[in-house]
Every structure is written in structure tokens, then in C-alpha cells.
PDB file of N, CA, C and O in Angstrom, chain B, residues numbered from 101:
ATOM      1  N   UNK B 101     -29.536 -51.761  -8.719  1.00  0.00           N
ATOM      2  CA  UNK B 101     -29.323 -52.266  -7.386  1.00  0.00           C
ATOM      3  C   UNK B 101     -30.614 -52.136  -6.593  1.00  0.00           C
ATOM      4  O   UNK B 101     -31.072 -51.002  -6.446  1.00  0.00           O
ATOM      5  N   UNK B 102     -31.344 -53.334  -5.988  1.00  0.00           N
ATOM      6  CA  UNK B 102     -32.290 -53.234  -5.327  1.00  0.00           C
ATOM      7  C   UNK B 102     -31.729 -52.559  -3.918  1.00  0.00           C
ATOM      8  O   UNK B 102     -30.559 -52.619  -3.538  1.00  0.00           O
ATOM      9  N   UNK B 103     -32.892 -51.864  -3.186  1.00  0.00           N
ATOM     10  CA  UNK B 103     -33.086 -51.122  -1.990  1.00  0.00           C
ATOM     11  C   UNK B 103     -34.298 -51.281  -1.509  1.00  0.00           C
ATOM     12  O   UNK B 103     -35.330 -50.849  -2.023  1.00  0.00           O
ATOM     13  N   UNK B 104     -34.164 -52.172  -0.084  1.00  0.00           N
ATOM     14  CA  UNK B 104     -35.384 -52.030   0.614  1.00  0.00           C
ATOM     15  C   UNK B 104     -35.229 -50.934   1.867  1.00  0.00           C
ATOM     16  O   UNK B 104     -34.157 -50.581   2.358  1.00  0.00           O
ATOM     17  N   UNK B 105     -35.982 -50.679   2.091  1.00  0.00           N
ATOM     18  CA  UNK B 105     -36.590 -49.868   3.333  1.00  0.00           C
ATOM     19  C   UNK B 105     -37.209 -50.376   3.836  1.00  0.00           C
ATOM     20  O   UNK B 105     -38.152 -50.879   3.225  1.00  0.00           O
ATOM     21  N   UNK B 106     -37.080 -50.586   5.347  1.00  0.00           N
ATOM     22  CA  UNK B 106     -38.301 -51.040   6.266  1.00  0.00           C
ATOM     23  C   UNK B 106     -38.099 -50.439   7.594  1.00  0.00           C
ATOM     24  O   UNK B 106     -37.004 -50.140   8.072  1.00  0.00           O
ATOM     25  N   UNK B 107     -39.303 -50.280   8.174  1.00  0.00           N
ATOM     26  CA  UNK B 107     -39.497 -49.386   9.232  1.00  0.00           C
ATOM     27  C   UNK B 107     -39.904 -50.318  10.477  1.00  0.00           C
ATOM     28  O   UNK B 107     -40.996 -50.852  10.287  1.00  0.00           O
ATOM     29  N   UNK B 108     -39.245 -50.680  11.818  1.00  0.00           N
ATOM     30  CA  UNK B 108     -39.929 -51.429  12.755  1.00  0.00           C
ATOM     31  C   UNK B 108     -39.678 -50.802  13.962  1.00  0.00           C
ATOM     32  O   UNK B 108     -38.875 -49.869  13.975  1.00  0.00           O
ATOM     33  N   UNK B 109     -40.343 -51.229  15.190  1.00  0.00           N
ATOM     34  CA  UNK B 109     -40.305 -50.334  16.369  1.00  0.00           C
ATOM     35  C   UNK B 109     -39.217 -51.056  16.581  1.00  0.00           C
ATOM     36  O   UNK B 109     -38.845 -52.107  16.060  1.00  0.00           O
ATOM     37  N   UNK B 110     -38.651 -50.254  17.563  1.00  0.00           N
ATOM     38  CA  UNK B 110     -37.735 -50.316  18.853  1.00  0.00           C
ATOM     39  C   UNK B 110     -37.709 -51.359  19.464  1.00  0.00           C
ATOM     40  O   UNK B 110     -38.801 -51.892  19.666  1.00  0.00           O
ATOM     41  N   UNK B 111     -36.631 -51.944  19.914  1.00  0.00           N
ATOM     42  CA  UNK B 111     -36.583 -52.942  20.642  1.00  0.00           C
ATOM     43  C   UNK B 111     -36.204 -54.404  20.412  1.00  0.00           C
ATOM     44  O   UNK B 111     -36.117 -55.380  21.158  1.00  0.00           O
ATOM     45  N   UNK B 112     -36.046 -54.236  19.349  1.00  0.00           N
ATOM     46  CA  UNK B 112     -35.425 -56.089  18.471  1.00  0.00           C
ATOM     47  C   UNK B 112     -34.060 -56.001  18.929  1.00  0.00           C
ATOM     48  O   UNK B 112     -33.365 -54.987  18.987  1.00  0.00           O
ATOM     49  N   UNK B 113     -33.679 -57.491  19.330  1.00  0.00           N
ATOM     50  CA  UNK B 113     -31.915 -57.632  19.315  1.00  0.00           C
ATOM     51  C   UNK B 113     -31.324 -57.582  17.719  1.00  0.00           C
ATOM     52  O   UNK B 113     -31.939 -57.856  16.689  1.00  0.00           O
ATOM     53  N   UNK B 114     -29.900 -57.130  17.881  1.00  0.00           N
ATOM     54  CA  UNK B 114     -29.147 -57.356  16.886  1.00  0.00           C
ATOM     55  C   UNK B 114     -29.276 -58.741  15.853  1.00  0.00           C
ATOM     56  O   UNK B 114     -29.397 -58.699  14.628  1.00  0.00           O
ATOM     57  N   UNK B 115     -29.237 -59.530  16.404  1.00  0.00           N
ATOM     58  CA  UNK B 115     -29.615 -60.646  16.212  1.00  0.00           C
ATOM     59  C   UNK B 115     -30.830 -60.910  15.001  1.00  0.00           C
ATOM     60  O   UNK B 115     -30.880 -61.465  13.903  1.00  0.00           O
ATOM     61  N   UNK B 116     -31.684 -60.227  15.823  1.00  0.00           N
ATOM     62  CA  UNK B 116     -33.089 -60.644  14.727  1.00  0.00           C
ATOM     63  C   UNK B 116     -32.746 -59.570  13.770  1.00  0.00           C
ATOM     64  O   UNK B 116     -32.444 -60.044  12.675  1.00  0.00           O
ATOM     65  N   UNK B 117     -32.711 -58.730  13.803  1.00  0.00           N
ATOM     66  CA  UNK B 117     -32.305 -57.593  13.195  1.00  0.00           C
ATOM     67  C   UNK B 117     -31.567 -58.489  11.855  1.00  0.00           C
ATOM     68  O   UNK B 117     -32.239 -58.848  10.889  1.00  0.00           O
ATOM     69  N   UNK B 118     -30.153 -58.759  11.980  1.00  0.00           N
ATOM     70  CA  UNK B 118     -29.597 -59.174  11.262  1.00  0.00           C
ATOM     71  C   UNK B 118     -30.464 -60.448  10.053  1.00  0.00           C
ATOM     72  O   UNK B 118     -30.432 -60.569   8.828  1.00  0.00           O
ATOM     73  N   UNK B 119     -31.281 -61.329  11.326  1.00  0.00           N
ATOM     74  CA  UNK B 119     -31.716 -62.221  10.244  1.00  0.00           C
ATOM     75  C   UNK B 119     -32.801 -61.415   9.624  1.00  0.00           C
ATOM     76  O   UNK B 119     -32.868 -61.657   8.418  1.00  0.00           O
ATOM     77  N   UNK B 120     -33.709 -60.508  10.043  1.00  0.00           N
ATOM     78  CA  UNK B 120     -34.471 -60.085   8.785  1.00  0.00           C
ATOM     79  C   UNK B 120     -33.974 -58.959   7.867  1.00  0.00           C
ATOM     80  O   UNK B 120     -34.599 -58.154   7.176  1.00  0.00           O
ATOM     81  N   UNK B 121     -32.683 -59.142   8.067  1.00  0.00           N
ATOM     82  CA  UNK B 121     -31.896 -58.405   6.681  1.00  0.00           C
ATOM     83  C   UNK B 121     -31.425 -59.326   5.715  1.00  0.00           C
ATOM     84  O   UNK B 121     -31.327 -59.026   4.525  1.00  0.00           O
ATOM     85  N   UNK B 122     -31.033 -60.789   6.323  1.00  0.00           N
ATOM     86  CA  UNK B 122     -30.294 -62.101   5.289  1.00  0.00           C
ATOM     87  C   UNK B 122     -32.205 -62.038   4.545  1.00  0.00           C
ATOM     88  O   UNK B 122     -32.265 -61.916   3.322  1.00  0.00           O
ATOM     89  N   UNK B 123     -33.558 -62.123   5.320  1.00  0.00           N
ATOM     90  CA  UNK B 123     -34.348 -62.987   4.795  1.00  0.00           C
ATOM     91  C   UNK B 123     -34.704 -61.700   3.669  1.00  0.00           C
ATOM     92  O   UNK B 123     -34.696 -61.908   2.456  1.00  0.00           O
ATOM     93  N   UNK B 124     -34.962 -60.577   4.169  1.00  0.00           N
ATOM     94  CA  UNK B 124     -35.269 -59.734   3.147  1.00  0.00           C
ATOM     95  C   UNK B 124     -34.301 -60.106   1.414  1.00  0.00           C
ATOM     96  O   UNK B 124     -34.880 -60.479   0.394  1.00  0.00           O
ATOM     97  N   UNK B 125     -32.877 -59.883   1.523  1.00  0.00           N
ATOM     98  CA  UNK B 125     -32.214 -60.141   1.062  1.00  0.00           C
ATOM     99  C   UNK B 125     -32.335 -61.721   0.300  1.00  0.00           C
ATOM    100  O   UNK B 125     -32.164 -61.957  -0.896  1.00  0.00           O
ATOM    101  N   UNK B 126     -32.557 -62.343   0.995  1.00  0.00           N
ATOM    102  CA  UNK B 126     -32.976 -63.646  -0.361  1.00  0.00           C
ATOM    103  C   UNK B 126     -34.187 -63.590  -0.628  1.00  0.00           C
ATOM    104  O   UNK B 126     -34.286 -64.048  -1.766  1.00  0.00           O
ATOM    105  N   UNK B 127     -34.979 -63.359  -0.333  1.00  0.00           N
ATOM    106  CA  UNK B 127     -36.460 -62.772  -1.132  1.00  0.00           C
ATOM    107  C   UNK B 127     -36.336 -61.791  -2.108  1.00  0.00           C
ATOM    108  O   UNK B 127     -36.945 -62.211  -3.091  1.00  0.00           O
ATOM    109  N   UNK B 128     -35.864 -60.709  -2.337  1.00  0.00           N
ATOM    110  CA  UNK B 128     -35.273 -59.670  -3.098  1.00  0.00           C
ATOM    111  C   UNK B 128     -34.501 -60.748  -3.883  1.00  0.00           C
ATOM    112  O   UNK B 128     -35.155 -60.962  -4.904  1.00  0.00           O
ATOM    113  N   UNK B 129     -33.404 -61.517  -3.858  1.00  0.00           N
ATOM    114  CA  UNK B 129     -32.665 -62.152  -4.575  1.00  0.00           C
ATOM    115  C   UNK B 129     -33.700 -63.519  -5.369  1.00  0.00           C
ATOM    116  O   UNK B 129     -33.513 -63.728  -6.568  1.00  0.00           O
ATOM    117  N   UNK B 130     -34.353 -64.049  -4.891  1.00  0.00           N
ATOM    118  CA  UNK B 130     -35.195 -65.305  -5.155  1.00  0.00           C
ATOM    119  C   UNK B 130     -35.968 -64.399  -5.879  1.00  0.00           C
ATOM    120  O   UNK B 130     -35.710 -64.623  -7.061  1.00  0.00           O
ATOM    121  N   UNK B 131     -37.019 -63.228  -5.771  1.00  0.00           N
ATOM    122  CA  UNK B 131     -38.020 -62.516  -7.036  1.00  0.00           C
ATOM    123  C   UNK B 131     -37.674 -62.061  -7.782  1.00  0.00           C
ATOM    124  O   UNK B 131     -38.383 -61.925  -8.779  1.00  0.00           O
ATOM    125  N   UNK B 132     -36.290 -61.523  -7.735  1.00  0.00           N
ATOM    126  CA  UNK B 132     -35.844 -60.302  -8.518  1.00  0.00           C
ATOM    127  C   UNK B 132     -34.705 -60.800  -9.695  1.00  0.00           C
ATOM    128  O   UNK B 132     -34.509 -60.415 -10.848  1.00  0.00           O
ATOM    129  N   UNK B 133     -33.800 -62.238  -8.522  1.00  0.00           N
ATOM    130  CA  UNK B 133     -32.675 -62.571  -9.614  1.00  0.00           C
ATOM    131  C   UNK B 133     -31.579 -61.762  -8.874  1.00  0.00           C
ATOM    132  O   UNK B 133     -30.496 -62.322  -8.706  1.00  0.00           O
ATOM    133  N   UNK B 134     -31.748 -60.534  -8.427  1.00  0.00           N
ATOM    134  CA  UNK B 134     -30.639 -59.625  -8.008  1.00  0.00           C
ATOM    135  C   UNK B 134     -29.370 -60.371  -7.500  1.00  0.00           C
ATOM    136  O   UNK B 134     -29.646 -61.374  -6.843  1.00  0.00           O
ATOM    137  N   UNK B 135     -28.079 -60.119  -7.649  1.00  0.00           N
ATOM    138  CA  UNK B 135     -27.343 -60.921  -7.106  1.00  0.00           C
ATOM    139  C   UNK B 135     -26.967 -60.405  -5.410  1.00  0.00           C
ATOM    140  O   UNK B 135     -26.907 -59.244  -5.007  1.00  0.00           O
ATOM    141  N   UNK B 136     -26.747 -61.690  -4.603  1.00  0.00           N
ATOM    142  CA  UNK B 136     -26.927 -60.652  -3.138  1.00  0.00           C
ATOM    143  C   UNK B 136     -26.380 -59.716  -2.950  1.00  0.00           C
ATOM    144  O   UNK B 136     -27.093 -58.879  -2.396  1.00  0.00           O
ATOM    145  N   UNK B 137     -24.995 -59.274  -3.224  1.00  0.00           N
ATOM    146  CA  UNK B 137     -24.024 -58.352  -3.530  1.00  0.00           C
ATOM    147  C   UNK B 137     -24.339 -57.201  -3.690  1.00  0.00           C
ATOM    148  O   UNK B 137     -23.595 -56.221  -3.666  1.00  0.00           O
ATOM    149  N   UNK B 138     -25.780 -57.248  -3.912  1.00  0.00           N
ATOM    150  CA  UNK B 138     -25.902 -55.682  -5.266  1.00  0.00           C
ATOM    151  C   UNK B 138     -26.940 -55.187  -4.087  1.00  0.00           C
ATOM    152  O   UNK B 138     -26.949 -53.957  -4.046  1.00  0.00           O
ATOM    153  N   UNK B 139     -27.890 -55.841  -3.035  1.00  0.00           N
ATOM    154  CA  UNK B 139     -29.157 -55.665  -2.317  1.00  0.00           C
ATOM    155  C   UNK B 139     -28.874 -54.820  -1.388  1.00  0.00           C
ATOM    156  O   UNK B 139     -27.889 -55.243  -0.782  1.00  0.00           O
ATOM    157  N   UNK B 140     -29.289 -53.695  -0.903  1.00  0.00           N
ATOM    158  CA  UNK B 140     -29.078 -53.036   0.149  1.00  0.00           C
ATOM    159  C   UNK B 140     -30.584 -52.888   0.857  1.00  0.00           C
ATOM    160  O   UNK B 140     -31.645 -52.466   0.396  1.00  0.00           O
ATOM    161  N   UNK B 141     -30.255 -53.376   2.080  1.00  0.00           N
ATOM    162  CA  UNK B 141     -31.245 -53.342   2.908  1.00  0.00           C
ATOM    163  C   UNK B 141     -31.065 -52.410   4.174  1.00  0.00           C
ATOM    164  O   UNK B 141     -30.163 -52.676   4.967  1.00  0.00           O
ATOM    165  N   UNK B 142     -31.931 -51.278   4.396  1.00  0.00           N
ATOM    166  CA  UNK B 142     -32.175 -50.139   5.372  1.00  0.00           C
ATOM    167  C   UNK B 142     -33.171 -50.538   6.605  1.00  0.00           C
ATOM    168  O   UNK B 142     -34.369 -50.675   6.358  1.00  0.00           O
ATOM    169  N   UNK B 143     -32.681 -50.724   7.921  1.00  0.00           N
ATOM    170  CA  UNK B 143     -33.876 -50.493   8.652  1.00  0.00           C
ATOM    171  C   UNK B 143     -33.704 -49.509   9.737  1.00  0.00           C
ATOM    172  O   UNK B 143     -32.749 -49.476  10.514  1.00  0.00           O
ATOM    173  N   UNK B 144     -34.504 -48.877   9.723  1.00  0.00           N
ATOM    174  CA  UNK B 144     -35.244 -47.271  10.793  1.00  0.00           C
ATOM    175  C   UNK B 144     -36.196 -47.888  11.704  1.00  0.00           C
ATOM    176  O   UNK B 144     -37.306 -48.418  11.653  1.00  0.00           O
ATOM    177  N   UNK B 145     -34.867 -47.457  12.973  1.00  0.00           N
ATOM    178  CA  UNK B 145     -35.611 -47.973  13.984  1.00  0.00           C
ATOM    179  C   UNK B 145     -37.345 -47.013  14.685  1.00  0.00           C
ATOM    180  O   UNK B 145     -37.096 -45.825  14.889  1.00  0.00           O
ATOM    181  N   UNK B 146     -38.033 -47.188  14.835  1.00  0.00           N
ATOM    182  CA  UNK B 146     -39.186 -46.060  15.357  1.00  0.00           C
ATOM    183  C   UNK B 146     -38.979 -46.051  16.641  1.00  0.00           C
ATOM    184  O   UNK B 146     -38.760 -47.213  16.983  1.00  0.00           O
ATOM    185  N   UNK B 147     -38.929 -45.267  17.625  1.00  0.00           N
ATOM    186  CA  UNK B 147     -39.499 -45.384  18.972  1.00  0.00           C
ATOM    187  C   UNK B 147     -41.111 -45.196  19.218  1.00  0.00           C
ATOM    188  O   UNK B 147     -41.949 -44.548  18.590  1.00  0.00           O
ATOM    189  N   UNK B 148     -41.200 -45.968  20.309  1.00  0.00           N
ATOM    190  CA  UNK B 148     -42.362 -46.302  20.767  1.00  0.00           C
ATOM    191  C   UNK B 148     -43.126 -45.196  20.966  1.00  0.00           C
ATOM    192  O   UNK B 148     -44.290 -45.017  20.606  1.00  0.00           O
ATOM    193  N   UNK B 149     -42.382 -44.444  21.577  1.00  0.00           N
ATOM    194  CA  UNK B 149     -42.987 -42.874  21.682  1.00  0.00           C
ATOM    195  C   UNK B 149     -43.510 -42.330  20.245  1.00  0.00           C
ATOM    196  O   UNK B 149     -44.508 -41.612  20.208  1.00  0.00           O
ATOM    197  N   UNK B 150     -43.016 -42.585  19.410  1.00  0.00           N
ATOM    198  CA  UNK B 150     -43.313 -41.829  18.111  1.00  0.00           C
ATOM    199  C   UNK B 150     -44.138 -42.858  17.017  1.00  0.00           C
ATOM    200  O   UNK B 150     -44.094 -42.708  15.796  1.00  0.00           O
ATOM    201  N   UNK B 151     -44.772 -43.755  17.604  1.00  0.00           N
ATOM    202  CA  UNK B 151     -45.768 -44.887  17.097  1.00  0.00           C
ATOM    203  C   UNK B 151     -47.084 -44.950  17.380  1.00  0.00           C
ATOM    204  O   UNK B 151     -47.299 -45.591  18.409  1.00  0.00           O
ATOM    205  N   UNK B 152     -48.312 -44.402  16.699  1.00  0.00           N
ATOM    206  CA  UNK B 152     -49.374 -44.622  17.246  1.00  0.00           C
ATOM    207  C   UNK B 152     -49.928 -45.618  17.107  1.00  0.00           C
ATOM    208  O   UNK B 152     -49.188 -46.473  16.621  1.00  0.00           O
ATOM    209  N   UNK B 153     -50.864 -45.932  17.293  1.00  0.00           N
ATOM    210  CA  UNK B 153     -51.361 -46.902  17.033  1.00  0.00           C
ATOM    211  C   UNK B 153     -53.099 -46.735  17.773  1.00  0.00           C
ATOM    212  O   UNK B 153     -53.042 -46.848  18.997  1.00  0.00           O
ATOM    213  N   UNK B 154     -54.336 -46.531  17.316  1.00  0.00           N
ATOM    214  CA  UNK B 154     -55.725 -46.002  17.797  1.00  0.00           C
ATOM    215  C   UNK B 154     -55.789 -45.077  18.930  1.00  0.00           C
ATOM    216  O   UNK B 154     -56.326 -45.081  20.038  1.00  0.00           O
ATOM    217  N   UNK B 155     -54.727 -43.940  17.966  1.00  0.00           N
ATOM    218  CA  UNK B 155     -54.614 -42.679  19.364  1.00  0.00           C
ATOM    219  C   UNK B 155     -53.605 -42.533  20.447  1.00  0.00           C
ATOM    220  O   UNK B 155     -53.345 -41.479  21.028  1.00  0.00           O
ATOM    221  N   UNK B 156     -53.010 -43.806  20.682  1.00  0.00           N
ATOM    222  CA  UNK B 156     -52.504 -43.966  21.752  1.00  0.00           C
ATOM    223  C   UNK B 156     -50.700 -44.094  21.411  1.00  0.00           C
ATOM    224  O   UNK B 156     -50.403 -44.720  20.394  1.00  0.00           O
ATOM    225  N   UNK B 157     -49.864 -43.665  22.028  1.00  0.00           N
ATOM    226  CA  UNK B 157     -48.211 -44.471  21.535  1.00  0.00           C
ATOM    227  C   UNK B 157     -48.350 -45.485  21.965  1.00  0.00           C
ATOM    228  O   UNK B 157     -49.028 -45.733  22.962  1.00  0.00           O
ATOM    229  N   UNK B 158     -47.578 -46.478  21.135  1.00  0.00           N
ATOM    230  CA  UNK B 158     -47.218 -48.045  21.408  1.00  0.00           C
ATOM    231  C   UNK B 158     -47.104 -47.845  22.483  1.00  0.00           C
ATOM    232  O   UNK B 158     -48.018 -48.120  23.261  1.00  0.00           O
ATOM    233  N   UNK B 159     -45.586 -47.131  23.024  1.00  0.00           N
ATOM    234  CA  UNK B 159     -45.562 -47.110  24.641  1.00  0.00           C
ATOM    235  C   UNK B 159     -46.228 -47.734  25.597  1.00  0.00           C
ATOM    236  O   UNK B 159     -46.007 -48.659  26.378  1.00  0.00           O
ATOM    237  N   UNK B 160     -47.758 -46.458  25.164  1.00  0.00           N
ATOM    238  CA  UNK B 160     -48.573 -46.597  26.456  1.00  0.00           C
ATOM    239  C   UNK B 160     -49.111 -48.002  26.221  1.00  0.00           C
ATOM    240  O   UNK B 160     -49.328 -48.642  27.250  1.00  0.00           O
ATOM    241  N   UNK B 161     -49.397 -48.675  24.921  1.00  0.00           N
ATOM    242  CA  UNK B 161     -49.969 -49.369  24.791  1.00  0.00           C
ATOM    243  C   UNK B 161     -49.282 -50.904  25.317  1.00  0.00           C
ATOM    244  O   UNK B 161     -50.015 -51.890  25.392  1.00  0.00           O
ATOM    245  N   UNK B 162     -48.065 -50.973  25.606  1.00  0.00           N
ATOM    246  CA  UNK B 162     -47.486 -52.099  26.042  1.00  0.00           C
ATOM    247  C   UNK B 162     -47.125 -52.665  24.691  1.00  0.00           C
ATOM    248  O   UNK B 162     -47.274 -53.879  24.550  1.00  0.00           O
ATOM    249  N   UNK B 163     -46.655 -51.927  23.644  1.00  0.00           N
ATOM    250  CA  UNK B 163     -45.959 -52.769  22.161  1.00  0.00           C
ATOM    251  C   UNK B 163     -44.489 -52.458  21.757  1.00  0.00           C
ATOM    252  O   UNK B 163     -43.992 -53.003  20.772  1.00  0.00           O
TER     253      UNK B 163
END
């Protein structure tokens, strides 16, 4: 059974959320063959606070 993990900041609607779980999911299915059924896809949301990015948190950075 394939398993992705992916990590994105804070702040996406449900919405997108959802579609980059269908797109992950047929990419995994289109390289792999996997049938969709079997794909489990994880995403961890980050907060901004806990994101650096050249020293700084996203936060401050406006991301």
C-alpha cells in the first residue's frame, strides 16, 4: 500500500486540501499502477510560527 506524506503551511481551504490529495493520489496511481483504494495520503499541517524560512518565521515573513 502506497503512503505519501506531505508537509504544507497553514492556511489552505479544505477544498484545495482535498484536491491535492485526489492529484497526489492519481500520480501515485498513474506511476505506481497502485489501485486508488490501496493509496493513503497524509498531510501535516505546519504553522507559520514553526516555519523558517532565511532566519525568519513565515509569519513574520508574510507566507
Amino acid at each position: 500500500m502506497p503512503f505519501a506524506q506531505i508537509s504544507i503551511l497553514e492556511g489552505r481551504s479544505d477544498e484545495k486540501k482535498a484536491e491535492l490529495i485526489r492529484e497526489v493520489t492519481e500520480a501515485i496511481h498513474r506511476s505506481l499502477g497502485a489501485p486508488r483504494e490501496a493509496i493513503r495520503v497524509a498531510l501535516y499541517e505546519v504553522k507559520k510560527t514553526e516555519w523558517g524560512i532565511g532566519g525568519e518565521t513565515a509569519k513574520k515573513l508574510g507566507r
